[in-house]
KOLGUMI-735716 format. One line per 2 residues: number of its first residue (from 1); their letters; for each residue x negated, y negated, z of C-alpha. Coordinates in Angstrom, 3 decimals. Layout:
N
NUM> A> X,Y,Z; ...
***
This chain:
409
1> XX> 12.476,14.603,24.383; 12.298,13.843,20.996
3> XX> 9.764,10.549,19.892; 12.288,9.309,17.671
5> XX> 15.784,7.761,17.317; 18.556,9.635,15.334
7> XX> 20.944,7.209,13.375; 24.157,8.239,12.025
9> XX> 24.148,7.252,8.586; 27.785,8.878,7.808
11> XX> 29.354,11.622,5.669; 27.191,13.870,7.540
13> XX> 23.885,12.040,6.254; 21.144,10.935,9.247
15> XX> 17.733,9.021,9.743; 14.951,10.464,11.656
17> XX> 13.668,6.864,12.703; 10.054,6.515,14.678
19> XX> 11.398,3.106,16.039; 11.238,3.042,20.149
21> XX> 9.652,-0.233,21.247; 10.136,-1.294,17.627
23> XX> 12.267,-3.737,16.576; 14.656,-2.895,13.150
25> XX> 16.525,-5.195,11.160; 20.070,-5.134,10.479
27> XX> 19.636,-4.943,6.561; 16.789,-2.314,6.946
29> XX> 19.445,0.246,8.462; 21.456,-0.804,5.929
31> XX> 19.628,0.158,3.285; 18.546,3.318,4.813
33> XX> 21.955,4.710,5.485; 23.057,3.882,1.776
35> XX> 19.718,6.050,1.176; 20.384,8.740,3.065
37> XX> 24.004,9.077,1.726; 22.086,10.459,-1.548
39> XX> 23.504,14.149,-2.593; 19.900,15.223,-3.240
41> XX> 18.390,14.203,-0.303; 16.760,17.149,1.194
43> XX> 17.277,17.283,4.987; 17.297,13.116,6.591
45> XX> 15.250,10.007,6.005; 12.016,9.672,7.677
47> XX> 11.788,6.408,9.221; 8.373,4.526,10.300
49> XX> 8.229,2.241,13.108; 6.553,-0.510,10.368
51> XX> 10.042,-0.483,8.771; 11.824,-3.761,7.498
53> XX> 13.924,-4.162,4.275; 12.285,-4.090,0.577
55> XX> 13.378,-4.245,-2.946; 14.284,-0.532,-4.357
57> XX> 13.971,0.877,-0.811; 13.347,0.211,2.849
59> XX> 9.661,-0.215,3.661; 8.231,2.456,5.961
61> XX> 10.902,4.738,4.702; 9.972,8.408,3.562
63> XX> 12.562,9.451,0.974; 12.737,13.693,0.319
65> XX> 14.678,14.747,-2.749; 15.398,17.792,-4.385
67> XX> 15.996,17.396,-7.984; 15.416,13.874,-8.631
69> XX> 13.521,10.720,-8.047; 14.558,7.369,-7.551
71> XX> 12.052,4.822,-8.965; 12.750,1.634,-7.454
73> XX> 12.006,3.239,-4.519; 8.555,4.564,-5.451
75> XX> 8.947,0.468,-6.309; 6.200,-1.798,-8.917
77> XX> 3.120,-1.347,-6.292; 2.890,2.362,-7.637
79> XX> -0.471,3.742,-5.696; -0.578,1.140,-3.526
81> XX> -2.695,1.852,-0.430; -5.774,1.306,1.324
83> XX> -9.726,2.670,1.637; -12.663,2.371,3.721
85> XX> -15.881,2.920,4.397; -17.943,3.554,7.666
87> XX> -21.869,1.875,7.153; -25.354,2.383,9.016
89> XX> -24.706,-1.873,9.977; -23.891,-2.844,13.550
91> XX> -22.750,-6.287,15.318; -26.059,-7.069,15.594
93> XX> -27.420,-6.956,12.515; -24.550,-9.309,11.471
95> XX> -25.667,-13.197,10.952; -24.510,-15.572,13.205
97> XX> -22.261,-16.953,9.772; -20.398,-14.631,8.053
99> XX> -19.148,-17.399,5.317; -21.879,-16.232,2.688
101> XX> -21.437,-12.774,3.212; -17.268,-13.747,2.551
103> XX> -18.362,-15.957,-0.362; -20.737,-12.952,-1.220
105> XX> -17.479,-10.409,-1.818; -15.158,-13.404,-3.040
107> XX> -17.364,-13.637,-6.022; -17.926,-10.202,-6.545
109> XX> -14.135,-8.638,-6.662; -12.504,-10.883,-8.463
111> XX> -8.777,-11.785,-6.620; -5.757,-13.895,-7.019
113> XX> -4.283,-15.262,-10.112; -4.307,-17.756,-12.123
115> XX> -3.256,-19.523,-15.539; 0.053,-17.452,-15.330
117> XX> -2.252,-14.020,-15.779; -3.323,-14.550,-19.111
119> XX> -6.376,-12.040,-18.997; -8.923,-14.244,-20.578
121> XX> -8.667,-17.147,-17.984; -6.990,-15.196,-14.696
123> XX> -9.514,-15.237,-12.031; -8.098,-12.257,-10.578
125> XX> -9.077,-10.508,-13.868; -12.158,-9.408,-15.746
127> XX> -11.834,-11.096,-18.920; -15.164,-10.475,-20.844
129> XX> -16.919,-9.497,-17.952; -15.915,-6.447,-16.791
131> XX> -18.917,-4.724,-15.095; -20.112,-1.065,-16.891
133> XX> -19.004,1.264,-13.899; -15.318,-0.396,-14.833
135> XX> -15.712,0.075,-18.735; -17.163,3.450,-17.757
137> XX> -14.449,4.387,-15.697; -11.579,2.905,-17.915
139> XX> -13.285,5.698,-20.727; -12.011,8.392,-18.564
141> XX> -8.601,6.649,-18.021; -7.723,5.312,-21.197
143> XX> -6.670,9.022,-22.735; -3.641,9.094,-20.220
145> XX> -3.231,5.150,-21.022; -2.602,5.878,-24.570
147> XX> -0.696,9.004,-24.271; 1.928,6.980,-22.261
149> XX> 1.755,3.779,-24.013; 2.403,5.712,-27.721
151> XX> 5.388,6.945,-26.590; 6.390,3.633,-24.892
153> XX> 4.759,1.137,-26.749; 6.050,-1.733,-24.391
155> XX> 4.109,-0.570,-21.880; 1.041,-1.919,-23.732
157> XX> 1.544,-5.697,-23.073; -1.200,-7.269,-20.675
159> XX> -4.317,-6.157,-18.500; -5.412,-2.281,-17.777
161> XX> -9.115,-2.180,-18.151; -9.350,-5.722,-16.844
163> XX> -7.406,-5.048,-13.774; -9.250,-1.628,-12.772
165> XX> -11.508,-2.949,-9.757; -9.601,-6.111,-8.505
167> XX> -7.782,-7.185,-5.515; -4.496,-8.404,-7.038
169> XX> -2.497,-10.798,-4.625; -0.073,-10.986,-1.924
171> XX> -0.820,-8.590,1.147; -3.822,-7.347,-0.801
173> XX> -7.177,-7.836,1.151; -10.788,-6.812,1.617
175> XX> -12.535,-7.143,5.431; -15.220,-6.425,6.911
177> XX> -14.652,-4.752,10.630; -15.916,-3.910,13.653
179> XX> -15.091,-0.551,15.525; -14.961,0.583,19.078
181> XX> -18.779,1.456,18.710; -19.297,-2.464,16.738
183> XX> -20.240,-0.297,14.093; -19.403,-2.235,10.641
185> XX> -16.900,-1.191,7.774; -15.371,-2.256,4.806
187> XX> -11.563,-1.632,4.144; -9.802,-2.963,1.608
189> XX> -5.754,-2.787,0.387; -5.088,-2.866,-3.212
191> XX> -2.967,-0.995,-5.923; -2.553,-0.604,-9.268
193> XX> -2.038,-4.057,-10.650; -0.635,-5.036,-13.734
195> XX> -0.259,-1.757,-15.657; 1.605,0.120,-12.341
197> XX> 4.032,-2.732,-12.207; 4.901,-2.402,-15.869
199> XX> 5.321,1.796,-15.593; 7.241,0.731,-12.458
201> XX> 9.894,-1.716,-13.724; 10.174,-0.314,-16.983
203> XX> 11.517,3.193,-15.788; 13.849,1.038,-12.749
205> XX> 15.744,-0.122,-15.590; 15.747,2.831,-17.909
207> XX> 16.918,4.848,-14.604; 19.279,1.595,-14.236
209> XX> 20.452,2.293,-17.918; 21.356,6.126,-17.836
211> XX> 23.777,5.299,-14.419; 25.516,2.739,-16.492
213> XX> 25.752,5.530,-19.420; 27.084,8.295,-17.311
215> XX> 28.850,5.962,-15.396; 27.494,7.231,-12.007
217> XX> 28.804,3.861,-9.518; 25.860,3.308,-6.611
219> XX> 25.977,1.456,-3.828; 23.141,-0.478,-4.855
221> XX> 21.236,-0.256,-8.342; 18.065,-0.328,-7.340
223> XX> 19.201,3.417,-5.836; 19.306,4.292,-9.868
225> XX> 17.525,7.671,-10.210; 16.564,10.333,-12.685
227> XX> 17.398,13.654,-12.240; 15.187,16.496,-13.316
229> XX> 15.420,17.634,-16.816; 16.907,13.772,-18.159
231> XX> 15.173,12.335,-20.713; 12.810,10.176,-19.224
233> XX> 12.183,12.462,-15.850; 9.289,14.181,-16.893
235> XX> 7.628,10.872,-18.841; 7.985,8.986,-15.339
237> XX> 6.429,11.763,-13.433; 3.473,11.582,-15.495
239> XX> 3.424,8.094,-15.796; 3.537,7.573,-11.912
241> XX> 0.713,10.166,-11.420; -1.404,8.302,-14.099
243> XX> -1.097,4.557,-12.339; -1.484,6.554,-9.102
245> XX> -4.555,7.780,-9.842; -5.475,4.295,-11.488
247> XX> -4.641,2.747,-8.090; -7.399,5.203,-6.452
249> XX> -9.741,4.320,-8.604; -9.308,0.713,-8.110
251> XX> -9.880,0.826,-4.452; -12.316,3.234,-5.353
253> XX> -14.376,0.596,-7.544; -13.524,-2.338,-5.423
255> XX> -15.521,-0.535,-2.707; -18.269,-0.167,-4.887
257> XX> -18.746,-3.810,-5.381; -18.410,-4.535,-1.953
259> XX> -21.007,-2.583,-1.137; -23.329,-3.692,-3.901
261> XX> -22.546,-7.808,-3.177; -22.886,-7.107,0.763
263> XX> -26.485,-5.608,-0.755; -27.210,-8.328,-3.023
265> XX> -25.986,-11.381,-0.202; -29.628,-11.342,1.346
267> XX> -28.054,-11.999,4.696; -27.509,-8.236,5.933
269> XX> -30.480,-5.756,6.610; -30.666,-2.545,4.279
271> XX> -27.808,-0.107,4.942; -25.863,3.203,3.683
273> XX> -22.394,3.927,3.646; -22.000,7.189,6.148
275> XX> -19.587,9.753,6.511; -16.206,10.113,4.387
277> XX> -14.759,6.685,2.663; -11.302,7.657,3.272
279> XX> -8.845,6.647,0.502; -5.128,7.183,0.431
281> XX> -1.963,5.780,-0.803; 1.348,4.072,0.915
283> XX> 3.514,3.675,-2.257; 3.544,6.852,-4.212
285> XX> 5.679,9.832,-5.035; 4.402,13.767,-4.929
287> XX> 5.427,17.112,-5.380; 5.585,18.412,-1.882
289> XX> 6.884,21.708,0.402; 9.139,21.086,3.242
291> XX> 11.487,23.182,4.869; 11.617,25.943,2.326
293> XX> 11.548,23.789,-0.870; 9.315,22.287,-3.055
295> XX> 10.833,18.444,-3.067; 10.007,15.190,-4.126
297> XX> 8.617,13.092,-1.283; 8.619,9.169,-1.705
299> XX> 6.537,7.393,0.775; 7.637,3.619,0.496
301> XX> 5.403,2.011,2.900; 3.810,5.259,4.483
303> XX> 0.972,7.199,4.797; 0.974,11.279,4.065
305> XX> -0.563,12.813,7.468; -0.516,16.130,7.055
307> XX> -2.418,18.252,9.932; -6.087,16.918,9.571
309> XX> -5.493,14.721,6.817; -6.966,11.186,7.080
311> XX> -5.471,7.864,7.036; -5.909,3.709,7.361
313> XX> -3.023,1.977,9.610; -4.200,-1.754,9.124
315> XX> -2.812,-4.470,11.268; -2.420,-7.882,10.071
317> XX> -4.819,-10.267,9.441; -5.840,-10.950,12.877
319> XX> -5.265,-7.862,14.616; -6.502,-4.532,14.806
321> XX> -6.432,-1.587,12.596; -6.947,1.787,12.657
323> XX> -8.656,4.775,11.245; -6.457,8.113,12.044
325> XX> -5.777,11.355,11.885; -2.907,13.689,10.660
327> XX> -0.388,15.685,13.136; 1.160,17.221,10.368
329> XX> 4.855,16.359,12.119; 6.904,18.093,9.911
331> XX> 10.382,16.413,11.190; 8.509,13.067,9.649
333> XX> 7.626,15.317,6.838; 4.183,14.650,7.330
335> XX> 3.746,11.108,7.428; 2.801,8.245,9.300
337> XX> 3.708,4.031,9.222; 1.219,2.276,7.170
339> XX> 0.858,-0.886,9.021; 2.090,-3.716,11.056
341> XX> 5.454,-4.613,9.207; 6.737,-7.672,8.379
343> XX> 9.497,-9.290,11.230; 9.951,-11.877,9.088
345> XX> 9.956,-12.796,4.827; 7.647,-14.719,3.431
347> XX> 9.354,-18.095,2.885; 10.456,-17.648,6.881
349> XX> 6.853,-17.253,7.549; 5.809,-20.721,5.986
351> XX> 8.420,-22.705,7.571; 7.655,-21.365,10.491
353> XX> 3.783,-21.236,11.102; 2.070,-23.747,10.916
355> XX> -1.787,-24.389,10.025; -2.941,-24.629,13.340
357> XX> -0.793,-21.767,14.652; -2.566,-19.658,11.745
359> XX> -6.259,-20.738,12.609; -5.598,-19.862,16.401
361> XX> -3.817,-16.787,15.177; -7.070,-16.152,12.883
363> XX> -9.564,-17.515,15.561; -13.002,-15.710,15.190
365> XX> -11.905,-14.143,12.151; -14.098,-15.737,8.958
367> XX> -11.115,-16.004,6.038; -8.884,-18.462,4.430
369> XX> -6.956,-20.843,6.949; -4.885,-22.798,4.331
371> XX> -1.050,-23.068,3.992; -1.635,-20.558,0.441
373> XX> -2.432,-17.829,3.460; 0.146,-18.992,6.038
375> XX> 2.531,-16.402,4.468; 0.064,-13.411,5.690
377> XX> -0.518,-15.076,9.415; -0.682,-12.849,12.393
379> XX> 2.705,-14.101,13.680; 4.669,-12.432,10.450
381> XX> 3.771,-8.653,11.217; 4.918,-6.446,14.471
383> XX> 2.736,-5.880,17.083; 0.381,-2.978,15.919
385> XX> -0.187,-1.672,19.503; 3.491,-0.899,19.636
387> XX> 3.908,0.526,16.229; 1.095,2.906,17.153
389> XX> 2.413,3.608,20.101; 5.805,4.457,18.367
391> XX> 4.512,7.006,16.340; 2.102,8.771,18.860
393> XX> 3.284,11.996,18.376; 2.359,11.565,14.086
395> XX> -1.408,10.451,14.014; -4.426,10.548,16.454
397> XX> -6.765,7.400,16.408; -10.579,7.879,15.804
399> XX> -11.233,4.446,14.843; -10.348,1.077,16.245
401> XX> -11.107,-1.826,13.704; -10.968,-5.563,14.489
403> XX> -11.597,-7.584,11.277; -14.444,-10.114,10.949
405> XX> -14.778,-11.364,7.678; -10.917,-11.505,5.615
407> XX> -10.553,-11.901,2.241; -7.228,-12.130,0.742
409> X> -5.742,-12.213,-2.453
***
């Protein structure tokens, strides 16, 4: 019996949805069918069991299409996703207060945003500072950068180098966890920042502008696509692939500076990092082979898991997460859920949480409890067990994480 529910999504158009023991919102289906209506869709919809409704596309969704891409659904987060590390630390060589070690990270990543983003006084950027592994890295970068921006000069307004290596805000984190062995890891969630969401919205609304000019009539614009061999098809594709492999690199230097402050803190032992630091994205688009095609595969909110491949499913930010491993399921064309999933917006969240539910929520956990953070409580997300459990027949677990230390953007 198959691990998944089939919906109907009419005209001969269906969903492939991992959602048994899940809940699924009315406007989420919604959205998917008037996805999977598409003429280029290649096959169904892939549906993960973290699914709710998003902007552009359904979160959790995994979008194939032959001949074109829809950018809205790829979304502004382009490269969004998570990475973490495995270290030679256990429980016990943790200190009974974890606040400097938090305090320790806070001050080396720097997170948030402030005086409206203006790069020179945003806390969440560089500014002047930017450390020389950045600057380095932004060398190697900035070729791609500038190819892009001369062709699309308006792309050039506001942070790149200054962004590469910070948290951003919203659902973006960095923890320190705990596994089944109370060995100690870092993970963190992050994309890539200012300079994706620019790429990102600027090619919504040119894909937005060339429906209105061949007066294609959607269901909903933010389903605007490009089709192969348009004008600006083959500028987004390499646009996308450059802020995706910005949004790698992030993470990638984020973990760096973890590592170094939890080094520099004084209130840890010496350590390594072991084994592989498994990075991946959860908002991306890629060239892909599926059912005797090469297609485009958008994974809005999901994780590829190809046979072997590695992957992070976090929970939220009081529950568990989890390290895992690839079935390769080809009927979710190789994919997984990548995380909890909201039940509820953010606004709902705030009116209905309140501080104390959130420090109970958070209890043992050493983070933010103030009502900035009451957006991101526990009591927002699905139950992780069950979305795991929903999509049991996608990924294997080899890690359990419980968080310790949260820091959020």
């Amino acid at each position: 019996m198959a691990n998944y529910n089939t919906i109907n999504a009419g005209d001969g158009a269906f969903i492939k949805a991992w959602t048994k023991g899940v809940p699924i919102e009315e406007e989420a289906e919604a959205q998917l069918k008037r996805v999977a209506q598409l003429p280029f869709i290649h096959k169904w919809v892939a549906v993960m069991p973290d699914v709710h409704s998003g902007k552009g596309a359904t979160v959790g969704s995994v979008i194939p299409t032959d001949g074109a891409i829809i950018p809205a659904a790829v979304g502004v987060d382009i490269g969004c996703g998570m990475v973490a590390a495995q270290t030679t630390l256990n429980a016990r060589d943790l200190p009974d207060s974890l606040r400097d070690l938090r305090l320790a990270i806070e001050a080396a990543v720097p997170h948030g945003r402030t005086e409206n983003g203006r790069t020179e006084l945003d806390k969440g950027a560089w500014g002047d500072r930017a450390p020389v592994r950045v600057t380095e890295a932004w060398a190697k970068m900035r070729p791609g950068y500038e190819k892009i921006t001369t062709k699309y000069p308006k792309l050039d307004r506001g942070a790149h180098v200054h962004h590469l290596g910070t948290l951003g805000t919203g659902n973006h984190f960095i923890e320190v966890c705990l596994d089944e062995k109370q060995d100690v890891w870092f993970m963190l969630h992050s994309g890539s920042r200012g300079v994706g969401n620019r790429i990102g919205s600027y090619f919504i609304e040119q894909a937005k502008e060339d429906m209105r000019r061949w007066y294609i009539n959607l269901p909903d614009q933010d389903l605007a696509y490009l089709p192969e061999g348009s004008a600006h098809f083959d500028d987004y594709v390499e646009a996308v692939g450059w802020a995706q492999d910005y949004a790698a690199l992030n993470r990638q230097l984020m973990m760096e500076g973890v590592v170094e402050a939890a080094r520099a803190s004084k209130v840890l032992p010496a350590f390594e990092v072991r084994g592989e630091v498994v990075n991946c994205h959860h908002n991306y688009v890629a060239r892909e082979h599926h059912y005797g095609k090469n297609v485009w595969v958008t994974r809005k909110g999901a994780v590829r898991a190809r046979l072997g491949d590695l992957g992070i499913i976090p929970g939220s930010m009081g529950a568990r997460s989890y390290i895992v491993r690839g079935l390769g399921n080809d009927e979710a064309f190789h994919s997984s859920s990548h995380g909890a999933g909201r039940t509820m917006s953010r606004t709902a969240a705030k009116k209905k949480f309140s501080l104390a539910d959130h420090a109970a929520a958070t209890a043992g956990v050493e983070c933010r409890k103030d009502e900035e953070v009451i957006d991101e409580t526990p009591g927002a997300y699905k139950s992780i067990e069950a979305v795991m459990e929903a999509q049991k027949d996608l990924v294997e677990v080899l890690h359990t994480l419980k968080q310790v230390v949260c820091v959020k953007g």
